[in-house]
PDB file of N, CA, C and O in Angstrom, chain B, residues numbered from 101:
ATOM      1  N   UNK B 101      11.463 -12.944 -17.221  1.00  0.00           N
ATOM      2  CA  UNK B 101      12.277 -13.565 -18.240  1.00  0.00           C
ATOM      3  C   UNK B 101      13.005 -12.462 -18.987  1.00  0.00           C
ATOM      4  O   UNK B 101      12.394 -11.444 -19.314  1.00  0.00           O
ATOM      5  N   UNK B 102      14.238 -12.623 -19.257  1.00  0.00           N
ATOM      6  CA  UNK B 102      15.285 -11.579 -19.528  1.00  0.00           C
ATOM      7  C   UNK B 102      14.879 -11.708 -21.471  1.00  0.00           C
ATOM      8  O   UNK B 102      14.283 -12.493 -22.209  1.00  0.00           O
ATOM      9  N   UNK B 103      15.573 -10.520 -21.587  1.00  0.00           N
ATOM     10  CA  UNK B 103      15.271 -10.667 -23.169  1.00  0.00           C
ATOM     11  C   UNK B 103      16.466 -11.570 -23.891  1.00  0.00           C
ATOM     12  O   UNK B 103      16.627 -11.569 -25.112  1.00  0.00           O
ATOM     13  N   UNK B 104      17.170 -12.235 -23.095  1.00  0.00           N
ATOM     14  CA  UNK B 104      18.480 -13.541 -24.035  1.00  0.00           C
ATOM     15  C   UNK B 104      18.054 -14.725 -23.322  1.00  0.00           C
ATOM     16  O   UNK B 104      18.574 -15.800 -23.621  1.00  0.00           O
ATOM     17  N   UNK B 105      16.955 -14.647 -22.193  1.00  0.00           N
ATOM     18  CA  UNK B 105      16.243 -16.429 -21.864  1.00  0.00           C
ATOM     19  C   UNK B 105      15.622 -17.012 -23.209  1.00  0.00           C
ATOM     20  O   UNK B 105      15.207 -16.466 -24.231  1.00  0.00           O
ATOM     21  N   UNK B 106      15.733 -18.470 -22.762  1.00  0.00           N
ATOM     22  CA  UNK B 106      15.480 -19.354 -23.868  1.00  0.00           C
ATOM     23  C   UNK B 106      14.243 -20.069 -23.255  1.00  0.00           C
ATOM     24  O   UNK B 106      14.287 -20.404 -22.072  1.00  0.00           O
ATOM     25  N   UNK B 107      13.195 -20.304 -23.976  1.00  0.00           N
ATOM     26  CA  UNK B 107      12.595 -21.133 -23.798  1.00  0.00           C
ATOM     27  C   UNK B 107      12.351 -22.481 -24.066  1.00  0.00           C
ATOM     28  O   UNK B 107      11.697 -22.824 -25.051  1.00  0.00           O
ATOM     29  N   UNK B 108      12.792 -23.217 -23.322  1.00  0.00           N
ATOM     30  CA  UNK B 108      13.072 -24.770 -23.838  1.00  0.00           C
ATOM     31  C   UNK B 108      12.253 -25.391 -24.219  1.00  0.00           C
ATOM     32  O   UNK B 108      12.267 -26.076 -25.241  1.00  0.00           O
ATOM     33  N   UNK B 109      10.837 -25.169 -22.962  1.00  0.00           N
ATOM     34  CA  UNK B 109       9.659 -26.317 -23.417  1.00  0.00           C
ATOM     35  C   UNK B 109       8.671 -25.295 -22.772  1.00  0.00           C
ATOM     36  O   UNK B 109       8.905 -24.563 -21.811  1.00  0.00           O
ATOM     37  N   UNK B 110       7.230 -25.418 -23.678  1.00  0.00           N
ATOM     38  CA  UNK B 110       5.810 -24.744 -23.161  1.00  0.00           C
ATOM     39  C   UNK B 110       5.128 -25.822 -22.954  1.00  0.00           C
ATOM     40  O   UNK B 110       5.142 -26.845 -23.638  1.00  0.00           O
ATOM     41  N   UNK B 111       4.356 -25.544 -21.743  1.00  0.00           N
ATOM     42  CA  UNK B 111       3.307 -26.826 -21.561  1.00  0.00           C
ATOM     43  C   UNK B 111       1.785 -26.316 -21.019  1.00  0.00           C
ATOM     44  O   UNK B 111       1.736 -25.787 -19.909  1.00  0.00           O
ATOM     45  N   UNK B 112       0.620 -26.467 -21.763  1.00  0.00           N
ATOM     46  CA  UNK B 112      -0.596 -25.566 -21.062  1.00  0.00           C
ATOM     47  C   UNK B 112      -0.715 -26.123 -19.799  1.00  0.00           C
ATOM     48  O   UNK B 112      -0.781 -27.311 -19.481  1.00  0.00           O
ATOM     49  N   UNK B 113      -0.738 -25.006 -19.039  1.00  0.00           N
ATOM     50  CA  UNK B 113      -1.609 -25.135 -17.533  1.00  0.00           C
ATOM     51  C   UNK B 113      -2.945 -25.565 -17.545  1.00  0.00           C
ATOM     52  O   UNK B 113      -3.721 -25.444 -18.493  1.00  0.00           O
ATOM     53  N   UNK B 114      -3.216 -26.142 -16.299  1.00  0.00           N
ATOM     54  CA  UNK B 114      -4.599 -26.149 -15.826  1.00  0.00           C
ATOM     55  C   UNK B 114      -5.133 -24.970 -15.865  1.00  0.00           C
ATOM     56  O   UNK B 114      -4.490 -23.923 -15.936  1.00  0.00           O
ATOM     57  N   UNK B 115      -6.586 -25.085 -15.811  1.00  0.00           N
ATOM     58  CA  UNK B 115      -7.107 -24.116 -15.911  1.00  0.00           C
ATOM     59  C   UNK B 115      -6.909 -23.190 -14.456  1.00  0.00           C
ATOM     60  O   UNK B 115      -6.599 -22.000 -14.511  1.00  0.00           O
ATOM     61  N   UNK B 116      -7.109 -23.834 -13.300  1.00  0.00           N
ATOM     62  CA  UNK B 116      -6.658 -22.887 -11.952  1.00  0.00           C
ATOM     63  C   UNK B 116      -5.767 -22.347 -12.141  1.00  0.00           C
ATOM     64  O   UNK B 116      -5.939 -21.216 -11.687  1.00  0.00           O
ATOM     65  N   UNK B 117      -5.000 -22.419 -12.486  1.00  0.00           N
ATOM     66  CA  UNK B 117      -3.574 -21.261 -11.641  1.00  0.00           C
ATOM     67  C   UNK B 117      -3.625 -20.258 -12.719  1.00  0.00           C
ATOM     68  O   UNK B 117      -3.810 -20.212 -13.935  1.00  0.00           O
ATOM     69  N   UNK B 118      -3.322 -19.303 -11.505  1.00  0.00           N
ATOM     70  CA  UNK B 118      -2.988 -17.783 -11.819  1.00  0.00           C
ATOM     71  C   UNK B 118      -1.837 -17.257 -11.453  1.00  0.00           C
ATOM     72  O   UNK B 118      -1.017 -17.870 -10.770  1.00  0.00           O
ATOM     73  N   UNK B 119      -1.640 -15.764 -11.990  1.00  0.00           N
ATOM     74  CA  UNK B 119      -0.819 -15.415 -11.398  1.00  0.00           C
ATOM     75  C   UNK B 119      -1.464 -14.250 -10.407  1.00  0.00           C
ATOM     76  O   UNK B 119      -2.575 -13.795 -10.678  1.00  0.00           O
ATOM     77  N   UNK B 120      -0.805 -13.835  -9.373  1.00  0.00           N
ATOM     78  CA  UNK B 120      -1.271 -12.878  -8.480  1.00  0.00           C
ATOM     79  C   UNK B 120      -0.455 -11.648  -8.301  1.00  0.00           C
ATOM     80  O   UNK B 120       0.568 -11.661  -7.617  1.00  0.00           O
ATOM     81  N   UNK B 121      -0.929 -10.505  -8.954  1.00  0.00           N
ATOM     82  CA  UNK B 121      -0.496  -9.253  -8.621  1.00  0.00           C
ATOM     83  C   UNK B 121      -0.734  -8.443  -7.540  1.00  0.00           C
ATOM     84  O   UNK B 121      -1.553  -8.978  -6.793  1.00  0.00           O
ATOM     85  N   UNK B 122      -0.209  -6.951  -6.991  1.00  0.00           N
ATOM     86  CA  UNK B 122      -0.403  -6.729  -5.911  1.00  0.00           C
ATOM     87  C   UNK B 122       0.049  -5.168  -5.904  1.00  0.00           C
ATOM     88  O   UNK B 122       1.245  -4.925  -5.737  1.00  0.00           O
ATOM     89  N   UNK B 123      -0.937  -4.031  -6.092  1.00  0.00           N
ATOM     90  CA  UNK B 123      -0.483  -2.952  -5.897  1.00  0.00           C
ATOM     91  C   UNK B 123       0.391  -2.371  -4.597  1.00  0.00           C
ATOM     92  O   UNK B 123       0.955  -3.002  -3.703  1.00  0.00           O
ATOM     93  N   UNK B 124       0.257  -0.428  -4.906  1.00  0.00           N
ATOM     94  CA  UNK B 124       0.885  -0.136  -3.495  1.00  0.00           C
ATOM     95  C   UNK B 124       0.130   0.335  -2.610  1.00  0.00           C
ATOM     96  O   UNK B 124       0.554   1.091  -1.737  1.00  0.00           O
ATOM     97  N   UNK B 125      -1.428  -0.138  -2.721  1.00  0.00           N
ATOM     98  CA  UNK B 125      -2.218  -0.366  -1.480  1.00  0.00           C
ATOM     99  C   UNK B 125      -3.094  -1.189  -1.570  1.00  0.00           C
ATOM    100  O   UNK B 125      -3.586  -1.483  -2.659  1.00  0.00           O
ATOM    101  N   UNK B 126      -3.464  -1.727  -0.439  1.00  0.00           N
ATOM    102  CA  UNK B 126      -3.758  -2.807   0.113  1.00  0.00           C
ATOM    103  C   UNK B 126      -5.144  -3.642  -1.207  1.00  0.00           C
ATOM    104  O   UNK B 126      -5.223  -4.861  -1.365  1.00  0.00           O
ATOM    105  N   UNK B 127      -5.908  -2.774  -1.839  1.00  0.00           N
ATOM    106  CA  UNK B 127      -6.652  -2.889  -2.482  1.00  0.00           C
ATOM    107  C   UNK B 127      -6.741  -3.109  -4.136  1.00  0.00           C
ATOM    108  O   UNK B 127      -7.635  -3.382  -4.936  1.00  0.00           O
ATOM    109  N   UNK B 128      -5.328  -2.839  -4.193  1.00  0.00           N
ATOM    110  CA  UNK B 128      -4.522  -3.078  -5.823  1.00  0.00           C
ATOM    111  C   UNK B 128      -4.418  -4.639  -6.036  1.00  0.00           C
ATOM    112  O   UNK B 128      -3.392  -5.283  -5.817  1.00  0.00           O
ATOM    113  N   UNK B 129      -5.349  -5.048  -6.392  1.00  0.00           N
ATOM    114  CA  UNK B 129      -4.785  -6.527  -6.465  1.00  0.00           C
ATOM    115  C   UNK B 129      -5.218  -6.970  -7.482  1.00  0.00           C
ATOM    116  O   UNK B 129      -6.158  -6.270  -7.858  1.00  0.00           O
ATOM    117  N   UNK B 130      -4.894  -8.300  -8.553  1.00  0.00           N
ATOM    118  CA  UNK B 130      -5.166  -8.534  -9.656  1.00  0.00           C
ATOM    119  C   UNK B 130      -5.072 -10.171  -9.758  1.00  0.00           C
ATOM    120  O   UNK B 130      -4.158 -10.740  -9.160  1.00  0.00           O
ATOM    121  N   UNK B 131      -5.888 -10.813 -10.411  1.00  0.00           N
ATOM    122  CA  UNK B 131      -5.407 -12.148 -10.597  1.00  0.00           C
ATOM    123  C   UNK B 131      -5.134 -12.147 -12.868  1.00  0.00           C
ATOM    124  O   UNK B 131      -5.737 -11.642 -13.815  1.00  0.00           O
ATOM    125  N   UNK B 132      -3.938 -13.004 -12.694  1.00  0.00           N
ATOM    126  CA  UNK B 132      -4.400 -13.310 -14.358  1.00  0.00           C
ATOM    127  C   UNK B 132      -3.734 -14.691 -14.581  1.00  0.00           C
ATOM    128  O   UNK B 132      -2.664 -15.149 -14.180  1.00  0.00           O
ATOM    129  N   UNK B 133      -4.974 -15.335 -15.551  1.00  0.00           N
ATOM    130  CA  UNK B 133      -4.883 -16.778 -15.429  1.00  0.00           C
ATOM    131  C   UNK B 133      -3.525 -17.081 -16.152  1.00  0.00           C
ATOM    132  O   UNK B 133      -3.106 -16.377 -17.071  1.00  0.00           O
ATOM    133  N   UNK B 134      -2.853 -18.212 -15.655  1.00  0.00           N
ATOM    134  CA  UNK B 134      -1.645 -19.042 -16.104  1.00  0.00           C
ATOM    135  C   UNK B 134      -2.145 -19.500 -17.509  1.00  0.00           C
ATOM    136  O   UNK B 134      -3.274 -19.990 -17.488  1.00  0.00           O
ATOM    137  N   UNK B 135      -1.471 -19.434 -18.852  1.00  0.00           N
ATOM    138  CA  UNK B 135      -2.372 -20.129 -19.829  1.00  0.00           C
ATOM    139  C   UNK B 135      -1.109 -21.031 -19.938  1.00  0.00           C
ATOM    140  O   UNK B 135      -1.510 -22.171 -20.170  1.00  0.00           O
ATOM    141  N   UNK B 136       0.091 -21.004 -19.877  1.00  0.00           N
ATOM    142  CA  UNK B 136       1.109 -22.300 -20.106  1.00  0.00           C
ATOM    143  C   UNK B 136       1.843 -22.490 -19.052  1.00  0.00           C
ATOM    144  O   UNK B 136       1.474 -21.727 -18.158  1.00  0.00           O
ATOM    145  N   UNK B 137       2.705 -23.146 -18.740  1.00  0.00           N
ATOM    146  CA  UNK B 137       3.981 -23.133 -18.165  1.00  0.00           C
ATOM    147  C   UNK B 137       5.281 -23.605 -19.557  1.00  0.00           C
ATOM    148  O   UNK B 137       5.142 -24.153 -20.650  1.00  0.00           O
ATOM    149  N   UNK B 138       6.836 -22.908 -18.603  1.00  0.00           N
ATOM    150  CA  UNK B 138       7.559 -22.350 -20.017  1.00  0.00           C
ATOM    151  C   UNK B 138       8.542 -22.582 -18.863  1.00  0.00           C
ATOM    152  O   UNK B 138       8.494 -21.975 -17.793  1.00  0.00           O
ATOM    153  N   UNK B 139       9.723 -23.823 -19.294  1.00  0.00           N
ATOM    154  CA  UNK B 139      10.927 -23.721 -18.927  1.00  0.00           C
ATOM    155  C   UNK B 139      11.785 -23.306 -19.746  1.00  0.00           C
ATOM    156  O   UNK B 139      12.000 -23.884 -20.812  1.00  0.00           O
ATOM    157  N   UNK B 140      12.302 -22.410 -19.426  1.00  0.00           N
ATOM    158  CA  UNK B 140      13.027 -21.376 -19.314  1.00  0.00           C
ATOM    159  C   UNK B 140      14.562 -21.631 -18.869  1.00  0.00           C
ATOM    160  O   UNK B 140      14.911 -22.045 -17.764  1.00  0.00           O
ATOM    161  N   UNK B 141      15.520 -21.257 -20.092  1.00  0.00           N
ATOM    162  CA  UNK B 141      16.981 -21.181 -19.696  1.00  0.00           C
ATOM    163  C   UNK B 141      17.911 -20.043 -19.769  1.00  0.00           C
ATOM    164  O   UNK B 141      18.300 -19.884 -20.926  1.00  0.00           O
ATOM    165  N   UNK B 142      18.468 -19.082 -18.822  1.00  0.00           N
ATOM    166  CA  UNK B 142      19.068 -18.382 -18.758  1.00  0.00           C
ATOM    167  C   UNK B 142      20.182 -18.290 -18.738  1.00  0.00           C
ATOM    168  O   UNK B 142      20.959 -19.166 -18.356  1.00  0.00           O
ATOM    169  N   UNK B 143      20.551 -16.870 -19.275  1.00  0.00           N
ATOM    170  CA  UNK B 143      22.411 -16.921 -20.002  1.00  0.00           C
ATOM    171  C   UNK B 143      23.650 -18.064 -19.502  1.00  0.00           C
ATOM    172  O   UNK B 143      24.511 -18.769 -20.028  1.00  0.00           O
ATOM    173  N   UNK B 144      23.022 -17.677 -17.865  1.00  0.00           N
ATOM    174  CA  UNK B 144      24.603 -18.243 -17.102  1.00  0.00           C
ATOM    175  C   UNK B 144      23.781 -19.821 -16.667  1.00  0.00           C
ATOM    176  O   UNK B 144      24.021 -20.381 -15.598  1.00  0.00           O
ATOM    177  N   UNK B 145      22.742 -20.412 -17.762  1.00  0.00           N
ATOM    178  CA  UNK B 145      22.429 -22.091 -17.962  1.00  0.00           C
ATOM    179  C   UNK B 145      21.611 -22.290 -16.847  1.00  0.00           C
ATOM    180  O   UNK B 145      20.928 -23.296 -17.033  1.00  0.00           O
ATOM    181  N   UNK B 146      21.342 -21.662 -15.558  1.00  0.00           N
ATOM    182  CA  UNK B 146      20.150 -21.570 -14.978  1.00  0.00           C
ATOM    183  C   UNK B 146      18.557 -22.038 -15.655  1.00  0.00           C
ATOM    184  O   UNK B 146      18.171 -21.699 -16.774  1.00  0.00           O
ATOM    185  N   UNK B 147      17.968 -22.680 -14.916  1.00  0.00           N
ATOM    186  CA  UNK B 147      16.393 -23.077 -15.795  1.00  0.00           C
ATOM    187  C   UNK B 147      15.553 -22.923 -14.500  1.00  0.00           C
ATOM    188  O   UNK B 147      15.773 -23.217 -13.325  1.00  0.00           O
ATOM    189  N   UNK B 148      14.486 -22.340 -15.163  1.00  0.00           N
ATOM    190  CA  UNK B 148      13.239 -21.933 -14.284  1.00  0.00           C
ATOM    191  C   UNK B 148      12.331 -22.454 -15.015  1.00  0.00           C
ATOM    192  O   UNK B 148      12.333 -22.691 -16.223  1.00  0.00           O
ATOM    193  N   UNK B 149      11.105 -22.717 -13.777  1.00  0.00           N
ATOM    194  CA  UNK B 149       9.343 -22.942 -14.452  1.00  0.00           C
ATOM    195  C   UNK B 149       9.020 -20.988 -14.959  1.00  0.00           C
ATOM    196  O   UNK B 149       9.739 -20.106 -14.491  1.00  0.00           O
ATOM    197  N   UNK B 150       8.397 -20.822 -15.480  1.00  0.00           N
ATOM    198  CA  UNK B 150       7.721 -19.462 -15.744  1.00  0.00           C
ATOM    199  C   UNK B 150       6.185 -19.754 -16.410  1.00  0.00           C
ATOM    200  O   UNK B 150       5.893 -20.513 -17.334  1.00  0.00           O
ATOM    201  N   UNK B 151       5.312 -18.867 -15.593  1.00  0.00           N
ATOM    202  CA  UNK B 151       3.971 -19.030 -15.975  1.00  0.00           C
ATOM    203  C   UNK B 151       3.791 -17.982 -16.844  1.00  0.00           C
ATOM    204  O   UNK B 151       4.197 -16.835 -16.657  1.00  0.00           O
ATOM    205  N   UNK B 152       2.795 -18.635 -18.391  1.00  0.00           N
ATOM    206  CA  UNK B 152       2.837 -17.683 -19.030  1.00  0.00           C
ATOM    207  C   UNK B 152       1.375 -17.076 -19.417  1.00  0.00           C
ATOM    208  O   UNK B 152       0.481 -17.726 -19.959  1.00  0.00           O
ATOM    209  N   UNK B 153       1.305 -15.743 -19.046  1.00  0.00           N
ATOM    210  CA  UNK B 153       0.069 -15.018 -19.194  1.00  0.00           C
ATOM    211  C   UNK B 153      -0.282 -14.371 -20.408  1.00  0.00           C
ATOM    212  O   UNK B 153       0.485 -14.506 -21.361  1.00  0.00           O
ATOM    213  N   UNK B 154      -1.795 -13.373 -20.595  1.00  0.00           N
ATOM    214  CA  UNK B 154      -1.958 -12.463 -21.595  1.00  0.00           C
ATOM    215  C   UNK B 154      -1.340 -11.373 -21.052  1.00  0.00           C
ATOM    216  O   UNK B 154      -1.599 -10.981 -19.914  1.00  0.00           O
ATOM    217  N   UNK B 155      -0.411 -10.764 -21.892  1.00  0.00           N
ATOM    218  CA  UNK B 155      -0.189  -9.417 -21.096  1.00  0.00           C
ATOM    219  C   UNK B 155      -1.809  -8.223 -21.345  1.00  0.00           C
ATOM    220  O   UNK B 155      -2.691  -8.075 -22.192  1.00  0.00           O
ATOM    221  N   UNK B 156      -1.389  -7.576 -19.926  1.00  0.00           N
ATOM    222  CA  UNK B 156      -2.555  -6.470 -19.271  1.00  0.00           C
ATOM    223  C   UNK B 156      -2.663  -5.656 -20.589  1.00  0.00           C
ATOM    224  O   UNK B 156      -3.780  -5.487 -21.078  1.00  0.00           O
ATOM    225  N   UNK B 157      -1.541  -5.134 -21.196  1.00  0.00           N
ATOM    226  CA  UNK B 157      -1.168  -3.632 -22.036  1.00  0.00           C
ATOM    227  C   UNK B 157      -1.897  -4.099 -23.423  1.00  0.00           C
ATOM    228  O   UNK B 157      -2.676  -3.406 -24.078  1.00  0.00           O
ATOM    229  N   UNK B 158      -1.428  -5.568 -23.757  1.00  0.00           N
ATOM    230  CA  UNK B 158      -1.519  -5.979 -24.931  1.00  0.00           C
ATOM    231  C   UNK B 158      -1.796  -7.311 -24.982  1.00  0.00           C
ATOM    232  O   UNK B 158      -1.001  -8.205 -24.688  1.00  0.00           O
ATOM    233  N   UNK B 159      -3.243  -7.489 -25.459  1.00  0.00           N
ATOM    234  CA  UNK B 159      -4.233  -8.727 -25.445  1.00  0.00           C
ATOM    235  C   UNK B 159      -3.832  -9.885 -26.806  1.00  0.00           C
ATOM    236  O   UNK B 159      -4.363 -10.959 -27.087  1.00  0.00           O
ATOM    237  N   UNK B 160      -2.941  -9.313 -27.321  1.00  0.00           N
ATOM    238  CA  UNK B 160      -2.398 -10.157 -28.666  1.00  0.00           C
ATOM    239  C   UNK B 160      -0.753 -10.911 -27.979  1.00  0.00           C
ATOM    240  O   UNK B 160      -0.208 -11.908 -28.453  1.00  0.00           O
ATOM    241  N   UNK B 161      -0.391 -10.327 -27.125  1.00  0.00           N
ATOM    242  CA  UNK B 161       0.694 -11.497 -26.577  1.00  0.00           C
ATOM    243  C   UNK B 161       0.751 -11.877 -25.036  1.00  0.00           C
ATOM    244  O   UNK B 161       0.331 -11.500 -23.942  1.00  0.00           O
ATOM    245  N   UNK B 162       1.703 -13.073 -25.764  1.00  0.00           N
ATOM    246  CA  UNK B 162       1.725 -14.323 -23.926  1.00  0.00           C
ATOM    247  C   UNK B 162       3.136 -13.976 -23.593  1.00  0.00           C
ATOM    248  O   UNK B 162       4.056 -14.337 -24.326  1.00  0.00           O
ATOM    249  N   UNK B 163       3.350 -13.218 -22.400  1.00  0.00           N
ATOM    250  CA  UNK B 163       4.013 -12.749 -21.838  1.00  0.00           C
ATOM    251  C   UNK B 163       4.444 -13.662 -20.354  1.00  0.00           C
ATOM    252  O   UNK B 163       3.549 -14.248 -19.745  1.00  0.00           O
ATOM    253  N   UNK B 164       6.179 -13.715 -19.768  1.00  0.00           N
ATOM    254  CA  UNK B 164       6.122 -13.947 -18.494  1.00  0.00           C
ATOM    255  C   UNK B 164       5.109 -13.390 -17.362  1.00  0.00           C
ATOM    256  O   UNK B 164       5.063 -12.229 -16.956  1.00  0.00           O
ATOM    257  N   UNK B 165       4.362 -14.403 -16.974  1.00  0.00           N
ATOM    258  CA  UNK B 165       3.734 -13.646 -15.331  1.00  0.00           C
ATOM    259  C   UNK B 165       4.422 -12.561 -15.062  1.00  0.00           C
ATOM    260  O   UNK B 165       3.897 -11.472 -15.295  1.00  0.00           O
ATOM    261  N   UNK B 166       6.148 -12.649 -14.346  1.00  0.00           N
ATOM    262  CA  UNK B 166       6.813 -11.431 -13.707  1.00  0.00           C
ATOM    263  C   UNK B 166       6.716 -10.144 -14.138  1.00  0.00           C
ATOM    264  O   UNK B 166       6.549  -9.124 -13.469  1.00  0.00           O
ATOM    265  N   UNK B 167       6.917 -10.373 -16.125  1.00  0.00           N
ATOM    266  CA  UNK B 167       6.921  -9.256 -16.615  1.00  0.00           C
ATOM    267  C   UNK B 167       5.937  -8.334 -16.838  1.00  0.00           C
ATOM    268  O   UNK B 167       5.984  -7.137 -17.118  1.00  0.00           O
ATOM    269  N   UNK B 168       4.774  -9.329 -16.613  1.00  0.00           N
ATOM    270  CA  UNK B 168       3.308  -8.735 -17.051  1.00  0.00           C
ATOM    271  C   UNK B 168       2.102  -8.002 -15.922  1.00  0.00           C
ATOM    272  O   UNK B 168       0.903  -8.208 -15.735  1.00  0.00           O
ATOM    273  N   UNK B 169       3.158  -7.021 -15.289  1.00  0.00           N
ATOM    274  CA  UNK B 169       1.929  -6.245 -14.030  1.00  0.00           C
ATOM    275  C   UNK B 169       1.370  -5.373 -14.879  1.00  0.00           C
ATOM    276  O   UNK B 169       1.944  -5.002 -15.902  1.00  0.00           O
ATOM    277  N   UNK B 170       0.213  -4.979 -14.525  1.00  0.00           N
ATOM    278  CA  UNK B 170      -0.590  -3.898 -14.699  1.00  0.00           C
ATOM    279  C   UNK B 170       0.076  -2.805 -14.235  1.00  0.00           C
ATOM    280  O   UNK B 170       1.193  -2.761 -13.719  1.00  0.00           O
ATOM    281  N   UNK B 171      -1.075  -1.493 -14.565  1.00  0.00           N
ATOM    282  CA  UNK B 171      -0.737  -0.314 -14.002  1.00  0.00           C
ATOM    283  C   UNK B 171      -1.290  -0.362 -12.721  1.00  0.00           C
ATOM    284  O   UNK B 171      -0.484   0.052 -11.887  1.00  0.00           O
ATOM    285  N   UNK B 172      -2.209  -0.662 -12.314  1.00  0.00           N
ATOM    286  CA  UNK B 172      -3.148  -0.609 -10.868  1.00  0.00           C
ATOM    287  C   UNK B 172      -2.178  -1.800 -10.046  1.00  0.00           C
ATOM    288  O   UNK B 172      -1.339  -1.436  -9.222  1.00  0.00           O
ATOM    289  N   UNK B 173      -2.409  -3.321 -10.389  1.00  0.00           N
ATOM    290  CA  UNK B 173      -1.095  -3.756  -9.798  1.00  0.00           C
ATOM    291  C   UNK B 173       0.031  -4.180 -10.468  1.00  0.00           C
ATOM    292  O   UNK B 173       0.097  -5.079 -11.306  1.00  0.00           O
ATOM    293  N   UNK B 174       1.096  -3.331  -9.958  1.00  0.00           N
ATOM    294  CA  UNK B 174       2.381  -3.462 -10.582  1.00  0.00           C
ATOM    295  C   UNK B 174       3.500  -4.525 -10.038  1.00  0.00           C
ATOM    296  O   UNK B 174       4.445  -4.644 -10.817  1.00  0.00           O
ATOM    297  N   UNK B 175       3.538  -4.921  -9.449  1.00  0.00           N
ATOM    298  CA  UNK B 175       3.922  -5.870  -7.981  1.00  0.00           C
ATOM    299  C   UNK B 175       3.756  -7.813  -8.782  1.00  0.00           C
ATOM    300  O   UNK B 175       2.643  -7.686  -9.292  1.00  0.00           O
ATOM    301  N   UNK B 176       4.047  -8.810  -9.004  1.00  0.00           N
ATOM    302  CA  UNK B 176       4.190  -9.823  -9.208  1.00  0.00           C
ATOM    303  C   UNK B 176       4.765  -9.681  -8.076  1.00  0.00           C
ATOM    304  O   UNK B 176       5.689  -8.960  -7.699  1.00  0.00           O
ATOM    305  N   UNK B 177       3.494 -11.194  -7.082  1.00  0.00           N
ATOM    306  CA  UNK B 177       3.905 -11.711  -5.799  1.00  0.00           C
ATOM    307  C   UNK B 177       4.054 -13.142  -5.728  1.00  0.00           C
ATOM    308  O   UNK B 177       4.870 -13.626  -4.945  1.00  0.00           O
ATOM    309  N   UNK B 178       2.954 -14.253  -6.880  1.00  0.00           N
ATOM    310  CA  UNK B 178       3.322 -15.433  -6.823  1.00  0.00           C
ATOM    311  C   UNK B 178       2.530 -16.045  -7.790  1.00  0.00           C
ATOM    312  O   UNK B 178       2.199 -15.482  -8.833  1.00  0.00           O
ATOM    313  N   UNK B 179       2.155 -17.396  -7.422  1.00  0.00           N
ATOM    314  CA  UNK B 179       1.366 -18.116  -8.317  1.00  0.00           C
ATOM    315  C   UNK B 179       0.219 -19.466  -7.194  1.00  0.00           C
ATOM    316  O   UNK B 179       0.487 -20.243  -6.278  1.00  0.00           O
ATOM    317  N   UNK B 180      -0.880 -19.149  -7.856  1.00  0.00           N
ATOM    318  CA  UNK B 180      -1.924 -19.479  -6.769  1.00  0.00           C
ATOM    319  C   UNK B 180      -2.848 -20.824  -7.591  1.00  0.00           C
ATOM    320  O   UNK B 180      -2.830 -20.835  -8.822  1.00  0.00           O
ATOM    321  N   UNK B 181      -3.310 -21.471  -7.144  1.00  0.00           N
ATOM    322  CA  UNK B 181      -4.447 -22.030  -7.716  1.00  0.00           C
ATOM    323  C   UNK B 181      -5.761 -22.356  -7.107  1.00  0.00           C
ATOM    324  O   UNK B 181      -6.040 -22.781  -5.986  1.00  0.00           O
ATOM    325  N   UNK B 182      -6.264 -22.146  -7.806  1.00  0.00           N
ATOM    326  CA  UNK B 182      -8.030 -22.611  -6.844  1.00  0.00           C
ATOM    327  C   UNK B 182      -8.616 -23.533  -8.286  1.00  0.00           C
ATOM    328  O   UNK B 182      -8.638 -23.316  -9.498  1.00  0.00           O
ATOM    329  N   UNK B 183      -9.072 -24.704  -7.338  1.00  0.00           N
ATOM    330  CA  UNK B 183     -10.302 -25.477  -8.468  1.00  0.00           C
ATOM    331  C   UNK B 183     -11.249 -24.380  -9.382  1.00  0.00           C
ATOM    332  O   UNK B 183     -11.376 -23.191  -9.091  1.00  0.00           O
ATOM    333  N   UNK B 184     -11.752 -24.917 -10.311  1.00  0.00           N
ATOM    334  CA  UNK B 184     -12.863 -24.974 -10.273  1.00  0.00           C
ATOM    335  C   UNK B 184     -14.148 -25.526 -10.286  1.00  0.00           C
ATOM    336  O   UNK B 184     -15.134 -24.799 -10.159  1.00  0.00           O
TER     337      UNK B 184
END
């Protein structure tokens, strides 16, 4: 999410879904849970779903999934869910 996207509407996720990170070897991998979903409108009126996480760096904000890799995995690859 760009820093002039708008967020139109937040809605909490289920508890399954995550997002899935992915270092630059094979063993870098990270899950972090979805806590909302956030449509999202961009400059040129484009709208996206965006899942929104804790960021890794900083445990006091909810950050886009995309924007929010770690240092170990830096890589945003998708969005997954498993029951529980």
């Amino acid at each position: 999410m760009a820093v002039a996207d708008k967020i139109l509407s937040l809605v909490p996720a289920e508890p399954g879904w995550r997002a899935v990170y992915g270092g630059e070897f094979a063993g870098e991998s990270e899950l972090a849970r979805v806590v909302a979903w956030a449509l999202v409108e961009e400059d040129d009126g484009d709208r996206r779903l965006v899942g929104m996480v804790v960021d890794p760096n900083d445990g006091t904000q909810i950050v886009p999934a995309p924007d929010a890799a770690s240092t170990t995995a830096s890589l945003f690859e998708r969005y997954g869910f498993k029951s529980l």
